[in-house]
C-alpha positions in Angstrom: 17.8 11.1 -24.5 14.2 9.5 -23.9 13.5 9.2 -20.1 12.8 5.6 -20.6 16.5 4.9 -22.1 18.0 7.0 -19.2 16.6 5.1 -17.2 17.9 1.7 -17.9 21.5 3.3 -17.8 23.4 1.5 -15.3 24.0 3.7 -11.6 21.2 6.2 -13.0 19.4 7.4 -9.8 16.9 10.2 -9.4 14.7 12.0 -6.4 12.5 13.5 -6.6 10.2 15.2 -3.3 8.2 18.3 -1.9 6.9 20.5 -4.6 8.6 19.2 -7.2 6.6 16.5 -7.1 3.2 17.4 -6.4 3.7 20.0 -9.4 5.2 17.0 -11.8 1.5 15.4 -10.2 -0.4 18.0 -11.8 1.2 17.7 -14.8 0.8 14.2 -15.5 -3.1 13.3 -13.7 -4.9 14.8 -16.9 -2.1 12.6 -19.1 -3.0 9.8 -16.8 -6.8 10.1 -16.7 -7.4 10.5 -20.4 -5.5 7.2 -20.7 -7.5 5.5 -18.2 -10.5 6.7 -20.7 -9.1 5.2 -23.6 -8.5 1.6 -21.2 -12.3 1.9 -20.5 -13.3 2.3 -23.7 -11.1 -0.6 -25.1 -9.5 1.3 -27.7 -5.6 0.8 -26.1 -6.4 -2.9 -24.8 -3.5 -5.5 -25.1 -0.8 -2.6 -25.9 2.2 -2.1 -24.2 2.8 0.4 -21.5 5.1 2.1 -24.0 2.3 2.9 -26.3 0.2 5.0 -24.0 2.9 7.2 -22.8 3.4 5.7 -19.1 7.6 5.8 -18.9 8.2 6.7 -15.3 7.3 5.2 -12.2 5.3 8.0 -11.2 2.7 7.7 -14.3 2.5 4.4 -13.2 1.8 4.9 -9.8 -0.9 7.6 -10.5 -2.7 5.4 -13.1 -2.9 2.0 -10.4 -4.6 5.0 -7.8 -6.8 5.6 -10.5 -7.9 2.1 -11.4 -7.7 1.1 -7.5 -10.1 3.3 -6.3 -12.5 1.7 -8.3 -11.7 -1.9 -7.7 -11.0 -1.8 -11.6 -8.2 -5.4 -11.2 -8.9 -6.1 -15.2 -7.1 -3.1 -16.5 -4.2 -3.6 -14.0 -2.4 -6.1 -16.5 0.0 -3.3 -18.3 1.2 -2.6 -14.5 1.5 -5.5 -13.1 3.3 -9.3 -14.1 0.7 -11.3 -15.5 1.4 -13.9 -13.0 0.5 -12.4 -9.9 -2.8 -11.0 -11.4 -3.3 -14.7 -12.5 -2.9 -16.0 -9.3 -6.2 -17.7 -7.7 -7.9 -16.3 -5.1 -6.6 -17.9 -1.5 -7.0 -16.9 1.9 -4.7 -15.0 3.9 -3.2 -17.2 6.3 -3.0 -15.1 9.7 -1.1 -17.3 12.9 -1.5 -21.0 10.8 -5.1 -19.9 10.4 -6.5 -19.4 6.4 -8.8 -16.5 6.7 -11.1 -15.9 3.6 -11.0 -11.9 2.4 -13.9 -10.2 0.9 -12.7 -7.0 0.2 -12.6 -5.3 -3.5 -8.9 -6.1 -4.0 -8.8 -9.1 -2.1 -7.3 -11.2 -5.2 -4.2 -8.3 -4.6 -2.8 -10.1 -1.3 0.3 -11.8 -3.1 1.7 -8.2 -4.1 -0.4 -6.2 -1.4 -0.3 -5.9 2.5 -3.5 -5.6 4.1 -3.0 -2.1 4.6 -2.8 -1.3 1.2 -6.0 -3.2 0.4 -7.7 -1.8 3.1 -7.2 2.3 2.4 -7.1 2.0 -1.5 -10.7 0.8 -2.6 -12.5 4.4 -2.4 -9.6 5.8 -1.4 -9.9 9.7 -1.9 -7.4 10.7 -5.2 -7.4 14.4 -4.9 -5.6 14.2 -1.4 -3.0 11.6 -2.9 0.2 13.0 -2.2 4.0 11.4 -3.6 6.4 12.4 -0.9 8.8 11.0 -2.0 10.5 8.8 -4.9 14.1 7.0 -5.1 15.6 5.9 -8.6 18.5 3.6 -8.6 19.2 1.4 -11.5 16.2 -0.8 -12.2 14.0 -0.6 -9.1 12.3 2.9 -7.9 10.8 3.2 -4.5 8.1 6.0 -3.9 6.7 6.6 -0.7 2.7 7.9 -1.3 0.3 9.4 1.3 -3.4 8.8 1.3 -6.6 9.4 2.5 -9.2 6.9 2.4 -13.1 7.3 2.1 -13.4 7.0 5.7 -11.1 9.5 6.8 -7.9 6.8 7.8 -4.4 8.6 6.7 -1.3 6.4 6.1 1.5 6.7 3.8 2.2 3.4 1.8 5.8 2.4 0.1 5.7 1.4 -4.0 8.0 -1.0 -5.5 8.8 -1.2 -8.5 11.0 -2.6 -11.2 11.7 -2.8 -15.0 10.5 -5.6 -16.6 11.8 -6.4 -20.2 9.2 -6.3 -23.2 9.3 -10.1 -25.1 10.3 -8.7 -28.4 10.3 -5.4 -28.6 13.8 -3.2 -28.1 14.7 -0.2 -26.9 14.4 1.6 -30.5 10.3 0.9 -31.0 9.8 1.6 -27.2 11.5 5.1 -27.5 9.7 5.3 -30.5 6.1 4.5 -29.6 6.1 7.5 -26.9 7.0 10.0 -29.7 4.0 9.2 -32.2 1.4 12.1 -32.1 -1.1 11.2 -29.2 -4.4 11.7 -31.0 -5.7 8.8 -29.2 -6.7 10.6 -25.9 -7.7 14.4 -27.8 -11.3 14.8 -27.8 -12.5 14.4 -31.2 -16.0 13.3 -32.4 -16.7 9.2 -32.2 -16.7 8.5 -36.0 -13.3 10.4 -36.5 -12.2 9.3 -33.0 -11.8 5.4 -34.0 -10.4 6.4 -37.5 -7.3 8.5 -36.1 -7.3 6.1 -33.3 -6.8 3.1 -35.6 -4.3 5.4 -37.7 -1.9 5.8 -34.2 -2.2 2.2 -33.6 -1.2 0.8 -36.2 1.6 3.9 -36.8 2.7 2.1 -33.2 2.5 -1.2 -34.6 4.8 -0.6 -38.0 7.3 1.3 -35.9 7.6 -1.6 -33.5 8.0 -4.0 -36.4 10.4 -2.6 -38.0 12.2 -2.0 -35.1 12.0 -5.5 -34.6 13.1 -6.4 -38.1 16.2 -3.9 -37.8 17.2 -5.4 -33.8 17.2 -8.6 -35.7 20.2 -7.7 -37.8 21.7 -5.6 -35.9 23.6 -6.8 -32.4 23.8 -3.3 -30.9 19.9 -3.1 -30.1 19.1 -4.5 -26.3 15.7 -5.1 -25.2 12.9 -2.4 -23.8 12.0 -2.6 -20.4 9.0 -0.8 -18.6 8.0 -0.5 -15.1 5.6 -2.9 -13.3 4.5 -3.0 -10.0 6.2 -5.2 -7.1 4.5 -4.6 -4.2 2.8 -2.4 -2.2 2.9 -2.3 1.8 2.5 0.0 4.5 5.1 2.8 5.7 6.2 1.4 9.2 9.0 3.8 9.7 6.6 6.3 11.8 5.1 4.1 13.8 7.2 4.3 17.1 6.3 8.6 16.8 3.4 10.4 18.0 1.4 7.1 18.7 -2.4 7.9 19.1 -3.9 8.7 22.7 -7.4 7.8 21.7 -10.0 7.2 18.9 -10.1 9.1 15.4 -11.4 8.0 12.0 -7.8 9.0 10.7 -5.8 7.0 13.0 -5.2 3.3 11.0 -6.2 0.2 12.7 -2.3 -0.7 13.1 -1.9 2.2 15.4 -4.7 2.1 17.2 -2.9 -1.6 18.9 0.1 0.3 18.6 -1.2 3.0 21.0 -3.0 0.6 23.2 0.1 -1.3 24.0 1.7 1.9 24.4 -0.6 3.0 27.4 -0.5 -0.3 28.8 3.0 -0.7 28.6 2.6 2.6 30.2 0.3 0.7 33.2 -2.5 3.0 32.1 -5.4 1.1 31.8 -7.8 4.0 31.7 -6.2 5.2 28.7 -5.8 1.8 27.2 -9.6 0.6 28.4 -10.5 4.3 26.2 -9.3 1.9 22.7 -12.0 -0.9 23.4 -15.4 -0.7 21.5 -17.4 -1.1 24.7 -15.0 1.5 27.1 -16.1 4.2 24.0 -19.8 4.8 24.8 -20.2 3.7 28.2 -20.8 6.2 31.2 -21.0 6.3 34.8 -21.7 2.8 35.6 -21.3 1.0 32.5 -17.8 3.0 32.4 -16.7 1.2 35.6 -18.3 -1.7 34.6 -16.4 -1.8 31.6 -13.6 -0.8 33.4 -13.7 -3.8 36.1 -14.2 -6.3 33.3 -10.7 -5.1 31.6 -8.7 -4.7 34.6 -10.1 -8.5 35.0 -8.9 -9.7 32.1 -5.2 -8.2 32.4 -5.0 -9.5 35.6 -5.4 -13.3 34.3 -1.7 -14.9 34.0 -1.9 -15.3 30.0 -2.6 -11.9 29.6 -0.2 -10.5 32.2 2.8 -9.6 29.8 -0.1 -7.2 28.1 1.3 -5.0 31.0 5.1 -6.1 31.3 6.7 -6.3 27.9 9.4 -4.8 26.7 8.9 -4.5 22.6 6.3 -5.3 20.5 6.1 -6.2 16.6 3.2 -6.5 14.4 2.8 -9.6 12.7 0.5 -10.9 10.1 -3.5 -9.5 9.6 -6.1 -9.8 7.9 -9.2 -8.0 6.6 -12.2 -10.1 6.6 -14.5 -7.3 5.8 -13.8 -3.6 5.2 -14.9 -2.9 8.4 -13.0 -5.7 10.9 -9.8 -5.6 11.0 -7.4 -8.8 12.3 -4.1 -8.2 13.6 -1.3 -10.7 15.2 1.2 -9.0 17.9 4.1 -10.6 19.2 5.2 -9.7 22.4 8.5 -9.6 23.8 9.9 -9.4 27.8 13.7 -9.6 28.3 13.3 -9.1 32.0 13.7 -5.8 32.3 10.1 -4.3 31.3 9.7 -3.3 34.6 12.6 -0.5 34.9 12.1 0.1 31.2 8.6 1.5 31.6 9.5 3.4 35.2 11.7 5.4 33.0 9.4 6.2 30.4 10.5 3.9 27.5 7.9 3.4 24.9 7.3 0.5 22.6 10.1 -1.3 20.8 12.2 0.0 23.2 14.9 -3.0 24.9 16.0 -3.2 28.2 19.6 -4.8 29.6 20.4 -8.3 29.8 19.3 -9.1 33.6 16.3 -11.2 33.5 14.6 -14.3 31.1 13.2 -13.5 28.3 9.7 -15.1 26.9 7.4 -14.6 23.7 3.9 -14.1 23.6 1.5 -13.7 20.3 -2.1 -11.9 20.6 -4.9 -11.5 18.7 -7.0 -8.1 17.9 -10.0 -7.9 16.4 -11.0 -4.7 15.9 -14.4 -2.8 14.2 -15.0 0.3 12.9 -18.0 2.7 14.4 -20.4 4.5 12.5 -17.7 7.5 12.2 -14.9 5.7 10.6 -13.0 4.9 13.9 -11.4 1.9 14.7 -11.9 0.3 17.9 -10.8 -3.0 19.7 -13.3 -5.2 19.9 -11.4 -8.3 21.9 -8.0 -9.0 22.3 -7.3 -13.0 22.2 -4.1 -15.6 23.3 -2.8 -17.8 20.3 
């Protein structure tokens, strides 16, 4: 049975992870690079996904690494719905406030967290890694680590679902898959385009008379393939092994993460160690630096920086590839206090003694020369 008709059988759910997967990887990147060729070169433009072979999520996911990495939004179309590509470029709004983006995927922030569009432009595509993916029905989930160009390591989540082909069934799309691929073999240019032209329109008469037969007969269904949904950041880890300090690999989300951790913690030191200008000072400016932070906490609208009880990230933005916005709500049911004495650590809820209040922050962060991401203010909305 083609994969592509098993996979559009009702309760039909697959996983796939470890080894299994990077070796199904290694398998598939030449497939998925030679067709990338042939997108370049126009030859497979306006064709279904069926026609060039990409049938399972994970084709899919390898060939929008391929064209992401290069800022390559034009030949996303086969992988994405037409009307979120379409969609005119608008600014992220971050707290009420429309910030304009400039960053190569920018026009991706309907379908794409800023995460997402932050790592993938660059991002390095030998270290790509599938963990793990989750079949069920029509929707597939794959979780995906990366490595971007600057040394940052995060794992993002993949969406996606089948989409039905407007008038095409399952028949021509199980069909298409099967003609020879002499498309992408290396052949010489003249005889190239000839047997190119020769598969294409092969394609094309199998899908029409495919079409003509569905149209008489009541049994055939429609084809589906799979397009993207969306495309976010892996949050699941972010409560574990929070960093201490600054590292190009560390993301800019953790970076607040581990700064509210330590002073949560009532560590300014540690904390004052996040901050752009605590980095490279010494001796004096150190303690200067120092002073000025310990100031600022000690203001009332920043005092629940030190006496909260959970945090959550909100919205962010990315303004430039190198700064970073991110909105924080903070929480205090009235017990941060005993909560940190006993070591809990962010996210973590206290009783019911006590009021509770809400307050939202600003970071703007920057990244150094060597890829690390530091705070450079930290703001009251």
């Amino acid at each position: 049975m083609p994969l592509l008709a098993r996979a559009q059988q009702p309760g039909h759910m697959r996983m796939l992870h470890g080894s299994r997967l990077n070796a199904h990887i290694s398998r598939v990147l030449l497939r998925a690079t030679a067709i990338h060729k042939e997108y370049s070169k126009g030859g497979l433009k306006d064709k279904p996904p069926s026609n060039v072979l990409l049938a399972t999520p994970e084709d899919i996911v390898i060939e929008c690494l391929t064209l992401m990495r290069k800022g390559e939004l034009s030949q996303l179309s086969p992988y994405i719905p037409q009307h979120l590509l379409a969609a005119p470029e608008a600014p992220v709004q971050l707290a009420g406030v429309p910030v304009h983006e400039q960053g190569p995927l920018a026009r991706c922030a309907p379908f794409m967290d800023t995460a997402a569009r932050r790592v993938l432009p660059g991002h390095l595509l030998r270290r790509a890694r599938i963990l793990s993916s989750l079949q069920l029905g029509g929707s597939c989930l794959l979780r995906v680590s990366l490595t971007a160009c600057t040394g940052e390591e995060l794992v993002l989540a993949w969406r996606l679902g089948l989409t039905q082909l407007p008038g095409m069934t399952q028949e021509a799309a199980a069909a298409a898959p099967a003609a020879p691929p002499a498309a992408v073999q290396h052949v010489d240019p003249p005889q190239q385009q000839q047997k190119q032209q020769c598969t294409l329109d092969g394609a094309n008469s199998s899908f029409n008379s495919s079409s003509t037969d569905s149209s008489s007969s009541s049994s055939s269904t429609p084809a589906s393939c799979w397009q993207l949904v969306s495309c976010e950041r892996d949050r699941s880890a972010d409560s574990e092994a929070l960093p201490k300090g600054a590292h190009p690999r560390n993301s800019p989300e953790l970076v607040v993460l581990g700064q509210l951790q330590a002073l949560q913690q009532q560590d300014v030191v540690a904390a004052a160690a996040f901050n752009m200008l605590g980095r490279h000072a010494s001796g004096s400016g150190w303690d200067a630096h120092l002073a000025a932070f310990r100031h600022l906490l000690s203001q009332p609208q920043y005092s629940m920086l030190c006496n909260h009880s959970s945090a959550e990230l909100g919205s962010s933005a990315l303004p430039s590839q190198r700064h970073f916005l991110q909105e924080v709500v903070l929480q205090d049911d009235g017990s941060s206090s005993s909560s940190s004495s006993s070591g809990g650590g962010l996210g973590s809820r206290g009783g019911a003694g006590g009021s509770s209040s809400e307050a939202r922050f600003l970071w703007r962060l920057g990244m150094q020369a060597d890829g690390c991401w530091m705070v450079r203010s930290i703001e009251v909305l």
